[in-house]
C-alpha positions as CSV (number, residue, x, y, z in Angstrom):
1,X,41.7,22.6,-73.2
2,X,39.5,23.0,-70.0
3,X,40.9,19.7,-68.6
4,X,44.4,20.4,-69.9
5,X,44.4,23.9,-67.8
6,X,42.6,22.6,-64.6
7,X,45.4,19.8,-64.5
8,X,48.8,22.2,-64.9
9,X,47.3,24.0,-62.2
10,X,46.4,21.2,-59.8
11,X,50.5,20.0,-60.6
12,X,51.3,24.0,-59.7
13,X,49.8,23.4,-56.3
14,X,51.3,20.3,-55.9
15,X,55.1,21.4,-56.4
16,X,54.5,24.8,-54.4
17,X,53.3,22.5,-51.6
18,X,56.4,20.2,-51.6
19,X,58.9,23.1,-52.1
20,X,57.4,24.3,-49.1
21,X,57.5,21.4,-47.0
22,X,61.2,20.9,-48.2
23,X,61.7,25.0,-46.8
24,X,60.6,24.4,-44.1
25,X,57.0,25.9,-44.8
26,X,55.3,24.5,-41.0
27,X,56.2,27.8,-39.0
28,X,54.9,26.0,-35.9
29,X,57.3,22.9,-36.6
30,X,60.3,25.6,-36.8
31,X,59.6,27.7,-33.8
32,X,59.1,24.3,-31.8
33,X,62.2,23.2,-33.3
34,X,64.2,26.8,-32.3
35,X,62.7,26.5,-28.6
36,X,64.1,23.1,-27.9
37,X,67.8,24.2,-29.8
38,X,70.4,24.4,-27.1
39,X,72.1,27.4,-27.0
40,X,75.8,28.9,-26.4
41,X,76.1,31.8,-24.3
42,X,79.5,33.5,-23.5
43,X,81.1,34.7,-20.2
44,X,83.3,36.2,-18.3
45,X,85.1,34.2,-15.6
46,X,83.9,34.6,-12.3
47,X,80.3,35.7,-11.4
48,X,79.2,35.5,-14.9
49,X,80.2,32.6,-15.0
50,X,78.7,31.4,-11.7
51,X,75.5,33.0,-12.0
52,X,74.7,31.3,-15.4
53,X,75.6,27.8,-14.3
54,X,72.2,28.7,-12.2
55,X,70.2,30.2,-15.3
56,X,71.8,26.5,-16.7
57,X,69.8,24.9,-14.2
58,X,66.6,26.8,-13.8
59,X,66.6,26.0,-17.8
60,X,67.2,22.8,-18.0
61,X,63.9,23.0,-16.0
62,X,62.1,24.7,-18.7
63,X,63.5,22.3,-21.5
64,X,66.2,24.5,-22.7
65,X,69.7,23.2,-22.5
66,X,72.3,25.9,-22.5
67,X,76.2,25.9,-23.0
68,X,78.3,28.5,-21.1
69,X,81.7,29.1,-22.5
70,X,83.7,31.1,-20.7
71,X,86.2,34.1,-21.8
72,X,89.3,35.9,-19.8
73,X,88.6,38.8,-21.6
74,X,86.1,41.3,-22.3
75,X,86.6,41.5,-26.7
76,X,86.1,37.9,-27.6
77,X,82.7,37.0,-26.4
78,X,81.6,40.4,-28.4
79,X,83.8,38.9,-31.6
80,X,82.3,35.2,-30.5
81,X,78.9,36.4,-30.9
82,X,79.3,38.4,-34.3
83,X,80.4,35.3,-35.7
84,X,78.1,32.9,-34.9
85,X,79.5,31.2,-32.5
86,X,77.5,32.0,-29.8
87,X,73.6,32.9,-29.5
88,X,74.1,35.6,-27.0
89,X,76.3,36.4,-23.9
90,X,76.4,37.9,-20.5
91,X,79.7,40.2,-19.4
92,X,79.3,43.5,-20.3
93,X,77.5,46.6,-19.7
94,X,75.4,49.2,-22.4
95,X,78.5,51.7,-22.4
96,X,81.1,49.1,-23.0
97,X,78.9,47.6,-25.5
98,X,78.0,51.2,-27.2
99,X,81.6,51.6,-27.6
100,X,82.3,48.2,-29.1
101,X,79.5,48.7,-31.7
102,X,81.1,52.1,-32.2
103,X,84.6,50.7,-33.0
104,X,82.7,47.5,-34.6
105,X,79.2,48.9,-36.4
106,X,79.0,45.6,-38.7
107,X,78.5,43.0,-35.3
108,X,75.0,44.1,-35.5
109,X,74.7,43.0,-31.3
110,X,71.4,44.2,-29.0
111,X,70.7,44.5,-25.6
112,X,67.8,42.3,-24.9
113,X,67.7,42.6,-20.9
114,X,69.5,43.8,-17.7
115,X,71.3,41.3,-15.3
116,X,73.2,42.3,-12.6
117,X,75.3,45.3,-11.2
118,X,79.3,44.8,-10.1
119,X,80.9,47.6,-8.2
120,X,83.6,48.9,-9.4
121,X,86.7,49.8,-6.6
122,X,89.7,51.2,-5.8
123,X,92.0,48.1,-4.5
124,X,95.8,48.9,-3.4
125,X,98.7,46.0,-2.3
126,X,100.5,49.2,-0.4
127,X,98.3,51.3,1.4
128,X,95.2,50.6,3.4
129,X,91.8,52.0,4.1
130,X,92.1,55.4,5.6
131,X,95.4,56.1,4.6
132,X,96.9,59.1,2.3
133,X,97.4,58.7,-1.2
134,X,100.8,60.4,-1.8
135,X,101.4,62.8,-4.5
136,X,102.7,61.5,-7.8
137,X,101.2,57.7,-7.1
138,X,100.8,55.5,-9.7
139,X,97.2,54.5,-10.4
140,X,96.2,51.5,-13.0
141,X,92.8,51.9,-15.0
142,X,91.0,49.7,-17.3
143,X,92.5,50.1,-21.0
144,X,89.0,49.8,-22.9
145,X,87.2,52.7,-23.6
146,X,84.2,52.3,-21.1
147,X,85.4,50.6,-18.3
148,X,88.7,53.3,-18.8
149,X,85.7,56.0,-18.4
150,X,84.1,54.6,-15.5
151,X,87.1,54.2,-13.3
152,X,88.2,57.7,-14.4
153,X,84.4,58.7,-12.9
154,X,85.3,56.6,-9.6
155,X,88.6,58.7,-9.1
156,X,86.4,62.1,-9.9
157,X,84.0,61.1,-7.3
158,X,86.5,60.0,-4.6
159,X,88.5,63.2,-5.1
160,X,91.6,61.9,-7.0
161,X,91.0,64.4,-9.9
162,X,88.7,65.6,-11.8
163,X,87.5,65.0,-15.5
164,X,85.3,67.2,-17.7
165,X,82.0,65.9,-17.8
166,X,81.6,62.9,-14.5
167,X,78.7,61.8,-16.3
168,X,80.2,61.1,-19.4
169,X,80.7,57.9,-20.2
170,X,82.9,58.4,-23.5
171,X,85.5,60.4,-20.5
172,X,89.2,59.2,-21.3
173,X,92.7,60.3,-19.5
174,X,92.3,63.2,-22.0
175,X,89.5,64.3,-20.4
176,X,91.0,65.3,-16.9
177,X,90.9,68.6,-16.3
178,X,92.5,68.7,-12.5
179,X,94.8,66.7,-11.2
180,X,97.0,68.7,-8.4
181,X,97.9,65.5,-6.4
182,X,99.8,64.7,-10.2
183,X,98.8,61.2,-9.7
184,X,99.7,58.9,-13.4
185,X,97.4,57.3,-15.1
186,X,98.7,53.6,-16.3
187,X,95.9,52.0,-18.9
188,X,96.2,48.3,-18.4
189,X,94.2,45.2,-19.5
190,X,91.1,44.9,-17.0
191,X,91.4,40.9,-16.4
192,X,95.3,41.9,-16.0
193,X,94.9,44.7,-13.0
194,X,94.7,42.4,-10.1
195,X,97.9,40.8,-10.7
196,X,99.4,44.5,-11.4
197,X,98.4,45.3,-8.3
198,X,102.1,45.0,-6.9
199,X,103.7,47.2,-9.9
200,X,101.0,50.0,-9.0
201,X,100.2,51.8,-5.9
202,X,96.3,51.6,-7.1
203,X,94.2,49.7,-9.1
204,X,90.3,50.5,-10.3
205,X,89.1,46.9,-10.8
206,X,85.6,45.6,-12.2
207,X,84.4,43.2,-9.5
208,X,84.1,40.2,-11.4
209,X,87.8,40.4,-11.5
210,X,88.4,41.4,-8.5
211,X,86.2,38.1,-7.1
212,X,88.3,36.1,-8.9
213,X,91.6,37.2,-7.2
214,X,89.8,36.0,-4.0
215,X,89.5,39.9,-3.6
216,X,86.1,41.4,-1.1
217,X,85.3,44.7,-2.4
218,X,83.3,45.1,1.1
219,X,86.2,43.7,2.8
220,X,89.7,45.1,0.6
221,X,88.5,47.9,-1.3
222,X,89.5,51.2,-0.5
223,X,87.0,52.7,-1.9
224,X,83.7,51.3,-3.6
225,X,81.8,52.9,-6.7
226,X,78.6,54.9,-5.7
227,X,75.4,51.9,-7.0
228,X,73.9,54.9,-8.8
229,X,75.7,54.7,-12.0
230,X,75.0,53.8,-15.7
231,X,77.1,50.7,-15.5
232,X,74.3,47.7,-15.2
233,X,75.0,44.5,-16.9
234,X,73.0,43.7,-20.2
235,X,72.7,40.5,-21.7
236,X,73.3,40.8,-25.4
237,X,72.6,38.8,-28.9
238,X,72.7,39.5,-32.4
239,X,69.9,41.3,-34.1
240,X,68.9,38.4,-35.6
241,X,68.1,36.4,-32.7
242,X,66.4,39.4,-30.9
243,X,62.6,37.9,-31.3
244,X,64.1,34.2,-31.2
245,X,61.4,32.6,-28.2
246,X,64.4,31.2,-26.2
247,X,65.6,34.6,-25.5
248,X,62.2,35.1,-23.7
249,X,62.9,31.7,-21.7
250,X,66.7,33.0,-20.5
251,X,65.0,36.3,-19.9
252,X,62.7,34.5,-18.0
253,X,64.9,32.3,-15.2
254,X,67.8,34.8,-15.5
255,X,65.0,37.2,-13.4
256,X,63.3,34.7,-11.7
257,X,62.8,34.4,-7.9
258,X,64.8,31.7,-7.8
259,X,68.2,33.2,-9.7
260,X,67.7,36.4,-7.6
261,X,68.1,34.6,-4.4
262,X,70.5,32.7,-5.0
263,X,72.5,36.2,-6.6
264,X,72.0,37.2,-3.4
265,X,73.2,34.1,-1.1
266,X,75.9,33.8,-3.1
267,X,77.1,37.2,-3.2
268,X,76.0,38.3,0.0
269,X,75.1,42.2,-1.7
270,X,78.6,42.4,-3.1
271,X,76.8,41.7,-6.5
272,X,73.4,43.0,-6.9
273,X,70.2,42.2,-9.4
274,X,70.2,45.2,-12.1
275,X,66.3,44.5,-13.3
């Protein structure tokens, strides 16, 4: 009976060990394996876009091999992402994403670290620095929630009118509490503002968009956002790639000397490093 036990048990060990193997039971093996996985991250056209053909590079150099896919919109690298078709992306800052989670709570998304701060501005096709805005002039915002906020914030602090709370980064057109110069509000798509410029008499635009309607903010803008605001780019993944180790390698070249500089060279200050 002694021999009969001592053999089921050494056959016990046995299959545990090979259902393990065939689980994946090496750890090391596995996180080897998830390190050297290429990876999808998503975009916005533009400076997104530029900057992470760089983080591509400086990558490639650490033997990670990454795929940007670029959006023309702000929702789908969000919707991308919370389906698995991405492993993180890089458009969008912790207000816009705090309202996305907000209207979305099952995308289960995280910030994992800051990138890079675009100014927001006033842009105009009819009037020109220095001159008057006229009473009644029609002024197109952002229609999402947080870059709608923001913009409303740039009008507060440029004088245009004034909203409730200019901290707040929840404000919407319900929030204005002044507005003697009766300018109206129009919500439009964000990536759809440049070429509404025409049908307006102002436009708030997010610099990446503006950028890619060959558009200065330094040089056209009418006005520039104040670079002390909440509005710093994150990049973003689910929950369950938060600890994944080749978060820590695009962490590490997205904030590396060498993808600061060339921000900088690049941009020349019209885009600036948020970390």
């Amino acid at each position: 009976m002694k021999k009969l036990a001592k053999l089921l048990t050494i056959t016990a060990l046995g299959a545990c060990l090979l259902l393990a193997a065939g689980c994946g039971g090496d750890k090391k093996d596995e996180k080897k394996a998830d390190t050297k996985a290429p990876v999808k991250i998503g975009v916005t056209a533009g400076p997104h876009a530029e900057i992470m053909d760089n983080v591509k590079k400086l990558a490639a150099k650490e033997g990670l091999q990454v795929e940007v896919v670029e959006f023309p919109d702000f929702v789908t690298p969000n919707v991308a992402l919370a389906q698995g078709d991405l492993f993180a992306n890089s458009m969008q800052h912790a207000p816009y994403l705090a309202a996305t989670l907000k209207k979305e709570p099952k995308f289960q998304l995280v910030e994992v670290f800051k990138t890079v701060s675009f100014p927001m501005a006033v842009y105009s096709a009819k009037f020109k620095k220095g001159d008057s805005i006229p009473d009644g002039a029609l002024i197109g915002i952002p229609n999402d929630p947080s870059n709608g906020a923001r913009a409303l914030m740039v009008l507060h602090d440029k004088g245009f009118l004034k909203i409730k709370d200019p901290k707040d980064v929840t404000s919407s057109v319900a929030s204005i509490v002044d507005n003697p110069h009766k300018y109206r509000i129009q919500e439009i798509d964000a990536a759809s503002l440049p070429k509404a410029l025409p049908d307006v008499d102002l436009g708030v635009i997010n610099v990446n968009y503006a950028l890619v309607a060959k558009m200065d903010p330094a040089r056209d803008a009418l006005y520039i956002e104040d670079p002390n605001n909440p509005f710093v780019c994150i990049f973003v993944t689910t929950k369950a790639n938060e600890k994944d180790p080749r978060i820590a390698t695009l962490q590490k070249v997205y904030q590396s000397a060498e993808n600061k500089k060339f921000i900088a060279d690049h941009f020349k200050g019209t885009i600036t490093c948020g970390f």
